[in-house]
C-alpha positions in Angstrom: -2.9 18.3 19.0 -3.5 15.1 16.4 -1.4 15.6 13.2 -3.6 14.4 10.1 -2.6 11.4 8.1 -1.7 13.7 5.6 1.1 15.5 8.2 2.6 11.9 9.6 2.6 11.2 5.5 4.4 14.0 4.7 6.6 13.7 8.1 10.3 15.6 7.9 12.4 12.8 9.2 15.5 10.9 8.8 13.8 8.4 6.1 14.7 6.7 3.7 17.3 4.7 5.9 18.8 1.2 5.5 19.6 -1.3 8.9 21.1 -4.3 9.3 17.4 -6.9 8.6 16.8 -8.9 11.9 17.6 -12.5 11.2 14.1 -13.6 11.6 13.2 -11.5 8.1 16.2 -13.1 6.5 19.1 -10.8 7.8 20.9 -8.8 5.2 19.9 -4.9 4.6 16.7 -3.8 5.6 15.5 -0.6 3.8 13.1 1.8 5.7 11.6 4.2 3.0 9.8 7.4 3.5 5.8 7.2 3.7 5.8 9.2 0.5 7.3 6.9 -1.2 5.0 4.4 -0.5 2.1 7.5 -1.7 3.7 8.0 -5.0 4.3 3.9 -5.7 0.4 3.5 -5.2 -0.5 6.5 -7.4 0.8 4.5 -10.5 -1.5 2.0 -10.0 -3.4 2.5 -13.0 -7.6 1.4 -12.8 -8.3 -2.0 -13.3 -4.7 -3.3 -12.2 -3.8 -4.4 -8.6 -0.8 -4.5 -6.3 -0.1 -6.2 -3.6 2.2 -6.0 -0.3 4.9 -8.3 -1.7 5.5 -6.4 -4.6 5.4 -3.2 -3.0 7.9 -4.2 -0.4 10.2 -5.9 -3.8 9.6 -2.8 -5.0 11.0 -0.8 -2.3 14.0 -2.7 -1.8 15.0 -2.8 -5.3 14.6 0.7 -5.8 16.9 1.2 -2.3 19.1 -1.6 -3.4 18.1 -3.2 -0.3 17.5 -7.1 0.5 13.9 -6.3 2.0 11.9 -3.5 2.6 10.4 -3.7 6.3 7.1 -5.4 6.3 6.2 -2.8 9.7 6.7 0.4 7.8 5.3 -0.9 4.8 2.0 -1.5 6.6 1.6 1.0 8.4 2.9 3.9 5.8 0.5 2.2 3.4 -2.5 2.5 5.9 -1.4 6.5 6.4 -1.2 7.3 2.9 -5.2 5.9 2.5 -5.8 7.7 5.2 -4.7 11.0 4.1 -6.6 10.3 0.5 -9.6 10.7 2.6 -8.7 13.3 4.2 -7.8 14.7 1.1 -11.4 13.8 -0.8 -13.1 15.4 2.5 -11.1 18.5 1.4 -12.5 18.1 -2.2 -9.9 17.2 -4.2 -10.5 14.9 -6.8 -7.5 12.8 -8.0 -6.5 10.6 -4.6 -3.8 8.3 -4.4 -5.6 4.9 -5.4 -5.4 3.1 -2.0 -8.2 0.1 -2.5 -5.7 -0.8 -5.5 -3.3 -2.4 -2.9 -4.3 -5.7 -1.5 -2.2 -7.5 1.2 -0.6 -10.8 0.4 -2.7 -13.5 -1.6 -5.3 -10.9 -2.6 -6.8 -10.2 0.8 -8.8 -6.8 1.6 -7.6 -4.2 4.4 -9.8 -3.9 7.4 -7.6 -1.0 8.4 -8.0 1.0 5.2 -11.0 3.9 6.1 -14.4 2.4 6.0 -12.8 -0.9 6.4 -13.8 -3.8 4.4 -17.2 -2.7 3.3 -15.7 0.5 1.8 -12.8 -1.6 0.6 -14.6 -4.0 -1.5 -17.4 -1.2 -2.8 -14.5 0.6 -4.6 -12.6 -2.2 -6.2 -16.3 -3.5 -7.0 -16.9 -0.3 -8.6 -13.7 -1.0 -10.5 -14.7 -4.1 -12.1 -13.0 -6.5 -9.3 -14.8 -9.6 -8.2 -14.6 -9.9 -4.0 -15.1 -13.4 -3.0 -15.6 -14.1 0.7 -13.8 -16.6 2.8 -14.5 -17.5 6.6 -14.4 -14.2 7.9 -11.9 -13.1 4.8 -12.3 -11.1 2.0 -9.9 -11.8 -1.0 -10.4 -10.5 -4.7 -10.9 -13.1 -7.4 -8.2 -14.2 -9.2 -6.3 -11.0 -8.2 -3.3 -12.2 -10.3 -4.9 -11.8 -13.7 -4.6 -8.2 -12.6 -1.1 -7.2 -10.7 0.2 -4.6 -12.1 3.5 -5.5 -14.0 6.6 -3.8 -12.4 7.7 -2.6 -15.8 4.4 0.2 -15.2 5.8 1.1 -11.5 9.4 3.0 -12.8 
């Protein structure tokens, strides 16, 4: 049977964990951190304020007193935990973890994030965010007037 993103979010593993970087991402230590953590870093984005991949990977290592955080993981634990805020609205619960808040680098929209980019851009619309098309990319206006300030994220 298929676990729910909510179960592979709250998986019972061996994470948080920290290996050796592969020289390509810079070498050094290379933290892997639990998909919660990733949940609970996004719920502090407060309305109106953005956050991106890079700082939620500067994030992660500084908290893990790491040289990186893996980019992979990051993804893809950050593409669960939307995931499972669905599930959890379908459910009927009405404070979700604030996915749509995190952009990936430079601003851009998540195809991957439920409903894709259409969904994406309606709820950071709804927000008060400007979504500007480019090519075949979507990117939010001058997203950096609105990152949140790491100060807001301890």
């Amino acid at each position: 049977m298929k676990k729910t993103a909510r179960e592979k979010l709250e998986v019972d593993n061996d994470l948080p964990k920290i290996k050796k970087a592969p020289p390509n991402w810079g070498g050094g230590k290379m933290v892997i951190a639990h998909p919660t953590e990733f949940d609970a870093l996004l719920k502090k984005v407060r309305k109106g304020k953005l956050i991106t991949l890079d700082q939620v990977r500067d994030f992660m290592a500084k908290k893990h007193k790491a040289d990186i955080c893996c980019p992979m993981t990051a993804g893809i634990f950050i593409n669960i935990s939307a995931h499972a805020a669905e599930e959890d609205l379908l459910e009927g619960k009405k404070r979700i973890t604030p996915y749509w808040r995190y952009l990936k680098s430079k601003g851009e929209l998540n195809e991957k994030f439920p409903g894709g980019i259409k969904a994406h851009k309606k709820k950071l619309e709804e927000e008060g965010h400007k979504v500007v098309q480019k090519g075949k990319r979507f990117f939010v206006f001058e997203f950096e007037k609105r990152l949140v300030k790491e100060t807001s994220l301890k």
